[in-house]
N, C-alpha and C positions, 0 to 999 in steps of 0.2 A: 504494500500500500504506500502511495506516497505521502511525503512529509506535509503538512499544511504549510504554506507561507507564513513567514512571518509579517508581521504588519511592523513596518519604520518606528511609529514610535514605540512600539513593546521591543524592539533592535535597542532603541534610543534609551530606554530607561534602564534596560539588563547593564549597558556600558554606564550609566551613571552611578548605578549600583554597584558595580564591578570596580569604579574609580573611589566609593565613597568606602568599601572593604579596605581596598588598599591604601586608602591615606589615612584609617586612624590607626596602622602601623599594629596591627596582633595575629596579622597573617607570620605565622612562621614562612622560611626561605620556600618552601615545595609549595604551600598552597600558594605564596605569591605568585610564584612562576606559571602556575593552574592561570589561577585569576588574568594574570597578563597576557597569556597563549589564547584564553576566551576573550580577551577584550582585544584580542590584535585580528582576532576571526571574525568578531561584530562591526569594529571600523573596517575592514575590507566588504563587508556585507553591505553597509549604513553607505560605505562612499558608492559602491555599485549601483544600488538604488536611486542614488543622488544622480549619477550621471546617466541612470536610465531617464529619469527625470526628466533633466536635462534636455536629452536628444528631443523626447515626444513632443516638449513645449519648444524647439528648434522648429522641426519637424509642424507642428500648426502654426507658427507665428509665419514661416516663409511660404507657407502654403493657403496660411487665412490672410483675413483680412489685418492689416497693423496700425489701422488706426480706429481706435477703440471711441472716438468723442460722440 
């Protein structure tokens, strides 16, 4: 069965939460390493998204109309 997508901002909060573990400093050295290895797989996830983004609203703005008044 496949995975469900993730939705960006549940990406976005997991990495906030993953940032707020690792700065009040009680991760010992292996769970930080954990924590860092999953927040380096969510910012590649979060940035892909962003530039899919990206392309779609390229993609309608040179193909619609661009001026919006």
């Amino acid at each position: 069965m496949a995975r469900k997508k993730e939705k960006f901002e549940d990406m976005l909060n997991k990495l906030e939460d993953i940032v707020k573990e690792m700065d009040n400093g009680e991760l010992n050295l292996e769970d930080s390493m954990k924590k860092y290895e999953e927040g380096i797989k969510l910012c590649s996830k979060l940035y892909k998204t962003l530039n899919n983004a990206e392309g779609k609203i390229k993609v309608l703005t040179e193909s619609g109309e661009e001026d919006f008044n």
